[in-house]
Steps between C-alpha positions, in 0.01 A plus 500: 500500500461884678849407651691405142338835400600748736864341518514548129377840525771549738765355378412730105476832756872393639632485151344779378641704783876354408436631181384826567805566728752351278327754219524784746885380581568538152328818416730674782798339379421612121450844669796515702717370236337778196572776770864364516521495155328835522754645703808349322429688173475836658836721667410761745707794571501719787531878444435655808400363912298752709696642815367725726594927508735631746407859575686763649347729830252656267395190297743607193626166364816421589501159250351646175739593218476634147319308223734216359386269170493117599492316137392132478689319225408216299807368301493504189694523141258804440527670833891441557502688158270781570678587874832487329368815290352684807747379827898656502742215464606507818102365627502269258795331568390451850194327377604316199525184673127500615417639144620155396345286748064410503415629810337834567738735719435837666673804362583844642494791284544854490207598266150360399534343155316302198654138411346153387522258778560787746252615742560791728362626828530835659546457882634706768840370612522432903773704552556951348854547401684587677320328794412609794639370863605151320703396816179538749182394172750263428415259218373195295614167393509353168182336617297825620542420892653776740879448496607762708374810710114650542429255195642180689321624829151545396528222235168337584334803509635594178400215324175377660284652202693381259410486138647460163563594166597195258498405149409136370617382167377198334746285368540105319660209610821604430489835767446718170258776525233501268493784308158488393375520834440808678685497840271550833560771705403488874489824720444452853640814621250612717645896518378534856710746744594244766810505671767577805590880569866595631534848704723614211424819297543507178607811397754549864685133362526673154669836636701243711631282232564787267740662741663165615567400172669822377733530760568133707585145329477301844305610738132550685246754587189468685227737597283509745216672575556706812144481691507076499785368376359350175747435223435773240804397254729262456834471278766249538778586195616322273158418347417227281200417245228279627436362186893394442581369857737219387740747328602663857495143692896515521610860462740601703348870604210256644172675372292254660607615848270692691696706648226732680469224709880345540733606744762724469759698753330791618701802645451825630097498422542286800643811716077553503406236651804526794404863553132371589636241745700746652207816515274236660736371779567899595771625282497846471490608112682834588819337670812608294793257355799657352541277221907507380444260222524185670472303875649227634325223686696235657799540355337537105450799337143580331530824264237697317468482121847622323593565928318861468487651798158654571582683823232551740186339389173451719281189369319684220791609370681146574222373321545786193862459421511125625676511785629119563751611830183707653313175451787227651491742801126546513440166510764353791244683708180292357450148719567265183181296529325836502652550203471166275108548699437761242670406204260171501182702586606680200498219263911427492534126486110369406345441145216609360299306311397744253267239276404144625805324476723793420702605795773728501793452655549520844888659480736403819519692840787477771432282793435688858827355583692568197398897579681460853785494298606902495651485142161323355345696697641842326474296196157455514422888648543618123348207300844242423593222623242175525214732377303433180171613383276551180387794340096410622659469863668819452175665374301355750696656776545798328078516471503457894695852531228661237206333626628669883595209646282213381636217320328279238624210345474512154252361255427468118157327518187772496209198395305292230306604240223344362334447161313857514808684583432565878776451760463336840780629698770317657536582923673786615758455723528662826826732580726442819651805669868453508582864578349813666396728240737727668786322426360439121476899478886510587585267225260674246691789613884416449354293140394809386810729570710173338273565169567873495831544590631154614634193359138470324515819343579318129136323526337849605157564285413799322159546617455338805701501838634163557646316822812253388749313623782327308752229493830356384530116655832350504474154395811303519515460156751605227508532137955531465507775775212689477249364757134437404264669698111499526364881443209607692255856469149388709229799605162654489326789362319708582714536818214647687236291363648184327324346217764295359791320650762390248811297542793465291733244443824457264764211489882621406379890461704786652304624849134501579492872411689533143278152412204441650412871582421601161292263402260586823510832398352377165227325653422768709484814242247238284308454798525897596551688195487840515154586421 
């Protein structure tokens, strides 16, 4: 009897416990299937994803533009009625196809207003106008991830505090909205001052961009800061609009191209870097040429610009009036490894990788037995022939004569900020001597007598004394019979005690003096005015 009982009793507890979890089963799939049903009748619109600041040097934002008006717009017969009254024709053309379908849609305007089924939200758009250094900050996609530049680089850091800024809508079966309910808005912004800083400075890339833009279409300029290297502005012309990247994805001028760090044929800057080989392998800097206009090497003749003859020149002044037969002659005498030796240890022929991922380009270098060849050779002495560089290589060698001697790569990177604001530096990198500071001194020395009274004398400031050198490349090029040649005005200032080394770079212009030169000069008197 005790056995019938407790197998009854067990056999009620087994069914009971079916029951229960058959009850539970169907509780979580009446949930689960309510929260769908939820989350069908609502539409949720995104206004705005959180993305970390870029700062400049001095923790100025470099990714923080005016305030622009992002409207959320519920489609209606009402509201396509009331922004036909307020929008110009040409805005609502653009939109009149969303006007007339259900779903909500994100709208851009140029002023806050009041409109039924409209909702607006005053934000701060990512990017000033114009912006600032767009070929090195770079850009987003459609999707809010880095695209390009500082923004593609640090994208995890950028986006690892992410929040948001939506709108939810409720809306019937059908996808209508429902205009008696009151749509949700959701603000996850969290306002905090996290983010990557760049070695920029603000207010240098503004004076930069100012003076590039009102005088070169295609070009570069880059400056450095004199004591360690760090990239203080950067401008690579034509521009383009951050916001509007797809309109310049085929243009022919390329504004996409960074061309502060592409390659180009470099010239008679190079005569700088040939006069340093030469100084340090015992050449004596007061030696005479008699320049007639031209010299002949093998059986080829190598003239000076226009065939001027500059008489008898010493290096400074070789260096001055841009000598190129001082500097075929000069350099038969230098062992060629000796030579190519310095034009590495000077940066020629290695990239920089400014950002993580973003290298520049390395440019092209004669082999050591290409320079055995006397006619590359002589080529080479005066910066022609298989020699290319970019304008950050031809700063960064140019910092190694201001800095006496020591030469830095360059970088763009300072640190990370976190949510309070404070910066946590990035390493400093350490400086290799590539030249006695007596041979640096020499340089500074013929660079400043080119800026006063030289071929640099177009680029010379007002306020401050400046040490140049300048530039017409030959490129092999020709537009009918004109040939196209890359213009060149790179120096420092002040001469005695640089601060600032800025390098200048035009496509197609007329000489490295007429083109470049004034727009250093600009740079210069903003950074030295007279007071």
């Amino acid at each position: 009897m005790g056995k019938r009982v407790v197998s009854l009793f067990t056999i009620l507890m087994i069914g009971l416990s079916i029951c229960i979890i058959r009850l539970y089963g169907l509780t979580i799939q009446n949930g689960t299937l309510a929260q769908a049903a939820s989350n069908q009748q609502k539409y949720t619109l995104q206004i705005r994803k959180e993305r970390g600041m870029i700062y400049d040097r001095k923790l100025k934002p470099l990714t923080e533009g005016s305030t622009e008006y992002l409207a959320a717009v519920a489609p209606s017969t009402e509201t396509a009625a009331a922004l036909s009254k307020i929008l110009p024709q040409s805005k609502i053309k653009s939109v009149y196809q969303l006007l007339t379908e259900r779903n909500p849609f994100l709208l851009k305007l140029d002023q806050n207003i009041s409109a039924p089924g409209v909702t607006v939200f005053p934000l701060k758009s990512r990017y000033s106008s114009p912006a600032l250094a767009t070929h090195l900050i770079g850009y987003v996609d459609e999707g809010g991830m880095g695209a390009a530049g500082a923004e593609k680089a640090f994208d995890d850091s950028l986006t690892q505090n992410q929040g948001e800024l939506k709108i939810t809508y409720r809306v019937d079966a059908l996808g209508h909205i429902l205009p008696s309910e009151t749509a949700e808005i959701t603000d996850t912004l969290s306002q905090d001052s996290s983010g990557v800083a760049l070695t920029l400075d603000r207010d240098i890339q503004k004076i930069t961009q100012k003076a590039m833009d009102r005088k070169i279409s295609k070009g570069a300029a880059v400056v450095l800061d004199a004591e360690n290297g760090q990239l203080l502005a950067s401008v690579s012309c034509p521009d383009f609009n951050p916001d509007d990247v797809s309109s310049v994805m085929n243009a022919s001028n390329s504004p996409l191209l960074d061309r502060t760090i592409s390659s180009y044929s470099v010239g008679s800057v190079f005569k700088l870097v040939s006069a340093a080989a030469a100084l340090e392998n015992g050449a004596d800097p007061n030696e005479e040429y008699d320049c007639t206009g031209k010299i002949e090497v093998d059986g080829q003749s190598f003239a000076c610009y226009n065939g001027e003859a500059h008489g008898k020149v010493n290096l400074q002044k070789a260096i001055s009036e841009s000598c190129n037969g001082y500097f075929v002659q000069l350099m038969q005498k230098v062992p060629q490894e000796k030579f190519l030796s310095m034009t590495r240890s000077l940066g020629f022929g290695d990239s920089y990788e400014l950002l993580p991922g973003i290298r520049s380009s390395a440019g092209t270098l004669p082999s050591l037995d290409t320079l055995k060849i006397p006619r590359a050779l002589a080529n080479f002495s005066f910066g022609q022939g298989e020699l290319t560089a970019s304008p950050i290589q031809i700063a960064a060698m140019t910092e190694a004569i201001a800095s006496g001697g020591l030469y830095r790569k360059p970088v763009a990177f300072l640190g990370t900020v976190d949510q309070g604001g404070n910066l946590t530096t990035n390493s400093v990198q350490q400086p290799n001597r590539v030249m006695s500071q007596e041979t640096s001194l020499i340089l500074k020395d013929a660079m400043k007598l080119s800026a006063s009274e030289g071929t640099s004398k177009l680029g010379k400031p007002d306020f401050v004394e400046a040490a140049a050198k300048t530039a017409t490349a030959q490129t092999g090029q020709y537009d009918g019979d004109k040939e196209k040649v890359i213009s060149w005005y790179t120096g420092f200032f002040p001469a005695e005690s640089p601060k600032y080394v800025v390098t200048i770079m035009a496509e197609d212009g007329d000489g490295g003096g007429a083109t470049c030169g004034p727009v250093f000069k600009e740079i210069a008197d903003e950074l030295y005015p007279k007071n």
